[in-house]
C-alpha positions as CSV (number, residue, x, y, z in Angstrom):
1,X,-11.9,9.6,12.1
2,X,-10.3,10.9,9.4
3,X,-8.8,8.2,6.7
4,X,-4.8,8.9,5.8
5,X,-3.5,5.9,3.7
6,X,-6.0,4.4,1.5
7,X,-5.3,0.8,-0.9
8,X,-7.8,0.4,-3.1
9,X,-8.0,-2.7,-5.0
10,X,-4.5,-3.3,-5.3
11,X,-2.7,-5.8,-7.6
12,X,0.9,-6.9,-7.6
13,X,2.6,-9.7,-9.1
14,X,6.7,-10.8,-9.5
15,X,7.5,-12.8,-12.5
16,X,3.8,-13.4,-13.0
17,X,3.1,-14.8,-9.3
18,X,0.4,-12.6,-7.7
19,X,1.5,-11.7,-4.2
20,X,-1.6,-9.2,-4.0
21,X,-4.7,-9.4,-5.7
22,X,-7.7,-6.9,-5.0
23,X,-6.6,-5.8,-2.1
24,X,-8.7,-2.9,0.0
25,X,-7.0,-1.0,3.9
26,X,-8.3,2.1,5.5
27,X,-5.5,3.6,8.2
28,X,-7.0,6.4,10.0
29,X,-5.9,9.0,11.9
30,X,-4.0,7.8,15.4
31,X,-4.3,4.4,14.6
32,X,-1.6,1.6,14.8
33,X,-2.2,-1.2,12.7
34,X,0.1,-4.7,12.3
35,X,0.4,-7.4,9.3
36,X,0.6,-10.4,10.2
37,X,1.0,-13.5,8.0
38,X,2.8,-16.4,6.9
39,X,6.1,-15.7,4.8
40,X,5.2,-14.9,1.1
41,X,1.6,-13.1,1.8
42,X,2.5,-9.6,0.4
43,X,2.9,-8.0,3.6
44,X,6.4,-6.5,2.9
45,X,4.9,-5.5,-0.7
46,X,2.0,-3.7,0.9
47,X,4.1,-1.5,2.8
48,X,6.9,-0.9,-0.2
49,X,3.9,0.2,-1.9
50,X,2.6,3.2,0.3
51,X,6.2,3.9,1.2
52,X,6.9,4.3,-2.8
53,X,9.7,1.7,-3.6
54,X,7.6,-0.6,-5.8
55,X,4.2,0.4,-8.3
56,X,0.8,-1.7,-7.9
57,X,0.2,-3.3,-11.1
58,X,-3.3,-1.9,-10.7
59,X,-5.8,0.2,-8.4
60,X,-4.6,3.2,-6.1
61,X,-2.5,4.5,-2.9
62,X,-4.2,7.0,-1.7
63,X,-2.9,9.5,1.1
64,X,-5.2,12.0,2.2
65,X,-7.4,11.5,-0.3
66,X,-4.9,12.0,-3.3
67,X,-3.3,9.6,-5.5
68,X,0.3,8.8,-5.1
69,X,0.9,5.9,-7.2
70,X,3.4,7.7,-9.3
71,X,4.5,9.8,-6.6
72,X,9.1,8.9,-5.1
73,X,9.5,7.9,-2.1
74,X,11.4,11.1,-0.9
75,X,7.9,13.0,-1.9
76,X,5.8,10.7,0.4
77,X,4.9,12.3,3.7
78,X,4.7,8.3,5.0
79,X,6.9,6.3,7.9
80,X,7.1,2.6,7.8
């Protein structure tokens, strides 16, 4: 299968609370993933991150292979 969003080793933090710390996800190619967790855990961060609206404090988003940390929203070939 062919890997289309990578997170590798993502950070975030608001006001100097990590939401996301080192965090690693592989979505493939026809594949249908969920988050699931308790209120708090980063999983609307995760997803404002490979949509574009917020910047991982460090590691990469990665679609198709390239880098699109730096890359708007409007440029991201990505649904939500």
């Amino acid at each position: 299968m062919k890997k289309i969003i990578e997170l590798k080793n993502i950070t975030k933090a608001f006001d100097g609370e990590p939401v996301l710390q080192n965090v690693n996800l592989d979505i493939y190619d026809n594949e249908f993933i969920t988050l699931l967790g308790p209120s708090g855990c980063g999983k609307t961060t995760m997803l404002r991150l490979i949509g574009g609206f917020e910047t991982p404090d460090e590691g990469e988003v990665l679609f198709l292979g390239k880098k699109i940390n730096d890359v708007p929203p409007y440029k991201r070939n990505v649904n939500t």
